[in-house]
N, C-alpha and C positions, 0 to 999 in steps of 0.2 A: 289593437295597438301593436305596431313596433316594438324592436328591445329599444331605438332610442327615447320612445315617447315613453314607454316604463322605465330607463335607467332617468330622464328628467323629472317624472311624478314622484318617482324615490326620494328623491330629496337630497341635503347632502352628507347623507351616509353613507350614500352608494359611491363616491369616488373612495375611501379605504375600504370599502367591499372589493370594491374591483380590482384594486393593493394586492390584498390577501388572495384573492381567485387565481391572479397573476402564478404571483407565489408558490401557490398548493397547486396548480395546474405542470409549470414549472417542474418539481421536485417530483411530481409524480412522472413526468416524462420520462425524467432521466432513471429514477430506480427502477423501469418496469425496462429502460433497454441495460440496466446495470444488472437486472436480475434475469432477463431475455442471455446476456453472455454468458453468464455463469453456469447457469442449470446445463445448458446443453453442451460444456465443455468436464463439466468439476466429474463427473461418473468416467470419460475416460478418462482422466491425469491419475484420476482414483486408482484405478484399474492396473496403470501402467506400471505406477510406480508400487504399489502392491504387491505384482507378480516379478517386477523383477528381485522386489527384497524377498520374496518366499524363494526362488529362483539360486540364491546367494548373490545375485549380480548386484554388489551395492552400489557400484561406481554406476554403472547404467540407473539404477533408479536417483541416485545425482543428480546426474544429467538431465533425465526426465523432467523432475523438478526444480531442475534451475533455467529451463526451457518453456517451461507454464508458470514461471513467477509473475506473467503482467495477470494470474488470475488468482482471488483467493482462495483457491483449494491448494493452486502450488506452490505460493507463500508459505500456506502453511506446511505441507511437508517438506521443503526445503529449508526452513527453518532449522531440523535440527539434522540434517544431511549435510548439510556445509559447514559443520563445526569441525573440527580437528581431534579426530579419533577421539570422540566425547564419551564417557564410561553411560551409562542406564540411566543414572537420577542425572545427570547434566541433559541427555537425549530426552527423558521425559518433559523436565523444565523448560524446553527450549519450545515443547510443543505446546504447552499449556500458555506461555506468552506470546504463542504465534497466533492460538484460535483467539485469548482476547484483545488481541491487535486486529484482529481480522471480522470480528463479531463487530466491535467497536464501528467497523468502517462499513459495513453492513447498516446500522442504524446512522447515518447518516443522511439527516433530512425530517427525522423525527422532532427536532425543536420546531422546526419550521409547522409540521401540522399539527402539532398542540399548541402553538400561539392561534394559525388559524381555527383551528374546533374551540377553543377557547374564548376569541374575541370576534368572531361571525355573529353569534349570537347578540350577543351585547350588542353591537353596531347596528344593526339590523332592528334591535328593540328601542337602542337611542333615536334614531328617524324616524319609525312610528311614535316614542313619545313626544318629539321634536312637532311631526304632523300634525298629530292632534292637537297640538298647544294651537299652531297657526291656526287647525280648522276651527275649535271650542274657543278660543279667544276674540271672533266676530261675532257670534251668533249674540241675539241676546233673547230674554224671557218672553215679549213682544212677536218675536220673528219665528218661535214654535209653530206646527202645522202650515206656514205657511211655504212659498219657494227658497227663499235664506235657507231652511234646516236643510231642504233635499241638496243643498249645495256644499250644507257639513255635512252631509252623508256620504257625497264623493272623496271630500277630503279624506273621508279616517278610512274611505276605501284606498283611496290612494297612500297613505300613509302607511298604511298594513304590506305593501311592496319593497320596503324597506330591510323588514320583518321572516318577510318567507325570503327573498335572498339571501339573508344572512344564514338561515335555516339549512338553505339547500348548499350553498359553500362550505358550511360547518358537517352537516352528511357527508359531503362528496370525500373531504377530505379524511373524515372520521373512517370510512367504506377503506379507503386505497391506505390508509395508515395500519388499522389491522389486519389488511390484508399484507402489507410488506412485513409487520410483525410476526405473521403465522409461517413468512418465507424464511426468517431471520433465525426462529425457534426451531423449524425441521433445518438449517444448515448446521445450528448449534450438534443437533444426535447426527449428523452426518460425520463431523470432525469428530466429534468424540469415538467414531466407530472408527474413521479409520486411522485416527490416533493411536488408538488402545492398540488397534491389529498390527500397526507398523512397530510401535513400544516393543509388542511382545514377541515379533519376529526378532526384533535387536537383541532382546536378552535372550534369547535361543541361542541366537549364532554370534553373544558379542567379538571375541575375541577374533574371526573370523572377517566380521563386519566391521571392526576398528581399523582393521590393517588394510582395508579395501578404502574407508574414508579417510586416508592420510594423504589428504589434498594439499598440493604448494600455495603456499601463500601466491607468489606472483607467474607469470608466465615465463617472464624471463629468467627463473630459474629452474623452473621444467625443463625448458628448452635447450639451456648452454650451460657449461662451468668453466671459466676463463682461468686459466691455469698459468701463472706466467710463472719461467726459469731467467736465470741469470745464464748468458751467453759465454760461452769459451772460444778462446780466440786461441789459433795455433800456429806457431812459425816457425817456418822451414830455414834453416841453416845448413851450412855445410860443415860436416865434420872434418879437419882435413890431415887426422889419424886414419880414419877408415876409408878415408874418398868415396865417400855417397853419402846422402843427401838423410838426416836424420831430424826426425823432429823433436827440439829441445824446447824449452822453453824459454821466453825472452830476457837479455840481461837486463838486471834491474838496472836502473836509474840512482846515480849516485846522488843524495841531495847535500847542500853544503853544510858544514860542520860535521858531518857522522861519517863514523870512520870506514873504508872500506877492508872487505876481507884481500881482495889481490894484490894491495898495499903494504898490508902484513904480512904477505907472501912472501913478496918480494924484498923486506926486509932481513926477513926471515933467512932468506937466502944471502945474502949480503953478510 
């Protein structure tokens, strides 16, 4: 037999078998290239920004980790590198919500293979007792030993196809789910080692390491500071006591009703 002539004898529990296979096939693709990027990059971001903090280079390990942020290892160390001259318990806190941000996204896809390991089975048991009803529901007391029975004897074999599918989807997906588990648990002691080493590189050199991560909020005040002054304006007149050319300042502007001084001068004189 073909898979078509067995996915037809199955019966019709095999179209949400095949659902679920979709599914679990699906989610396994993608965490084994999601776990394929990660392992072979997370030992050097490790690495890098590690020695540059034993190094004192904070600002460079920064950088490192804000340049490996599309991966979770440099999420998490950048996490508390990009805060603003953060004291020890702020820098510790900042990593402790980065690994469970970061673990979090790691178990991603986990509902999806406990619904399949969960309801494979069942489905798989409902067709076969589904089968047997159609096979055992012709037969009667009369038709034992003779050709009838050998013909319920196919049925409850074919029925039973129902049964080991469901089996072997609920395995396959059980197999790739503890196994992304047991990747999930060694990333967990990964962060935790090299959380603790970076922690305690900071409180060695905090005060040191504060004044290096006093990052600008934007670029455009890195870059410029726009200073603007009020303009002074100078006019040249002619003195014509000294005969040369001296620079005074300009006569004010008489406005109407206010009295002026060379008014009073000239009274004065008078």
């Amino acid at each position: 037999m073909n898979i078509q002539e067995i996915f037809a004898k199955g019966g019709p529990a095999m179209w949400p078998l095949l659902i679920l296979s979709i599914l679990s096939m699906t989610v396994i693709v993608e965490r084994i290239w999601f776990w394929i990027t990660t392992l072979t990059k997370e030992k050097q971001i490790v690495n890098r920004v590690i020695d540059s903090a034993r190094r004192g280079q904070w600002g460079k390990a920064h950088q490192i980790a804000k340049q490996s942020s599309n991966q979770p290892m440099g999420r998490f160390l950048y996490a508390p590198l990009r805060l603003q001259s953060p004291d020890p318990e702020l820098f510790r806190l900042a990593l402790e919500a980065a690994a469970d941000e970061e673990l979090a996204f790691m178990r991603r896809g986990d509902k999806v293979f406990e619904a399949v390991i969960a309801m494979a089975p069942l489905l798989g048991l409902l067709g076969t007792v589904l089968g047997l009803i159609n096979s055992l529901g012709s037969i009667r007391l009369g038709d034992i030993g003779t050709s009838s029975s050998a013909d319920v004897t196919l049925g409850i074999a074919e029925a039973l196809i129902s049964t080991a599918t469901g089996l072997i989807v609920a395995i396959l997906s059980l197999a790739f789910y503890r196994f992304f588990q047991g990747l999930m648990f060694g990333q967990a002691k990964i962060f935790r080692k090299a959380g603790n080493e970076l922690e305690l590189l900071y409180r060695q050199n905090w005060p040191y390491a504060k004044s290096q991560l006093q990052i600008p909020e934007t670029e455009e005040e890195e870059e410029q500071e726009v200073e603007t002054e009020e303009p002074i304006f100078k006019h040249l007149f002619v003195d014509p006591d000294n005969n040369h050319n001296a620079a005074v300042e300009p006569p004010k502007t008489i406005k109407p009703g206010e009295p002026s001084e060379v008014l009073d001068e000239e009274e004065d004189k008078k």
